[in-house]
C-alpha positions as CSV (number, residue, x, y, z in Angstrom):
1,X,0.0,0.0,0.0
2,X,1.3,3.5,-0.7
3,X,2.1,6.1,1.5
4,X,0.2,8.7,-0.3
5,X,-3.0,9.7,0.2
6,X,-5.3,10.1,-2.9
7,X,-7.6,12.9,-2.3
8,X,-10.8,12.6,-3.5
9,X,-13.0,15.8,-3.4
10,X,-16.4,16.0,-3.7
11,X,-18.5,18.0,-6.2
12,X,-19.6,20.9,-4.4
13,X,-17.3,23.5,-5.4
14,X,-14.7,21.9,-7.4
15,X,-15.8,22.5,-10.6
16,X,-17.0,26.0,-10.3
17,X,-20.2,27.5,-9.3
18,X,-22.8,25.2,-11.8
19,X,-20.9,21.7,-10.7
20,X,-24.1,20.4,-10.0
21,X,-25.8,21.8,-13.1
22,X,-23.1,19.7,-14.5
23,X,-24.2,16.8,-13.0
24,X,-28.0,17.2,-12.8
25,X,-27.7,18.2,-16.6
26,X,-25.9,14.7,-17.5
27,X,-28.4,12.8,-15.6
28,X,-31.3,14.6,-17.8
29,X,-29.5,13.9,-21.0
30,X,-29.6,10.2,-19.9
31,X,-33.1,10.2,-19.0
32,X,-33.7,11.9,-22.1
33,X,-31.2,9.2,-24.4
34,X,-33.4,6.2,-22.7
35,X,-36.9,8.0,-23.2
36,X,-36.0,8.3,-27.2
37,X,-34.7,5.1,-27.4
38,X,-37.8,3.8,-25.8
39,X,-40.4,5.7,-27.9
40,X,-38.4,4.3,-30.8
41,X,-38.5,0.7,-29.9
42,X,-42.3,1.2,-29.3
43,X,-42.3,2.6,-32.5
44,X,-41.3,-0.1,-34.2
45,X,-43.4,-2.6,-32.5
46,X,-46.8,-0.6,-33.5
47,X,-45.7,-1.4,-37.3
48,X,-44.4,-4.7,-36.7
49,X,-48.1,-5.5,-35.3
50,X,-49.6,-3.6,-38.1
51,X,-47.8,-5.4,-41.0
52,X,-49.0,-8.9,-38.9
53,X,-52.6,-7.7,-39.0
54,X,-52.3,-6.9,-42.7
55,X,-51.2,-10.2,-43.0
56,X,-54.0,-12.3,-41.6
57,X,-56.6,-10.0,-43.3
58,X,-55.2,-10.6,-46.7
């Protein structure tokens, strides 16, 4: 083990005024990323279904 000490500050402060903005902002983007992703997904499993309907009808 080393005899140095690794110092590990928090957030509050060390980045500047808006650290948490920062952070808080990165979390929305992520929630934002998933959201889309999801919307998408359900997107293409409305026309998936669709296309199957059309099927059985013809």
């Amino acid at each position: 083990m080393s005899n140095g000490i690794i110092s590990l500050p928090l957030l509050h402060g060390v980045l500047g005024p808006y650290d948490e903005a920062i952070v808080f902002g990165g979390i929305g983007a992520l929630l934002v990323g998933l959201g889309w992703l999801s919307w998408r997904a359900s997107k293409e499993k409305e026309q998936r279904r669709k296309k199957r309907r059309a099927k059985r009808k013809s």
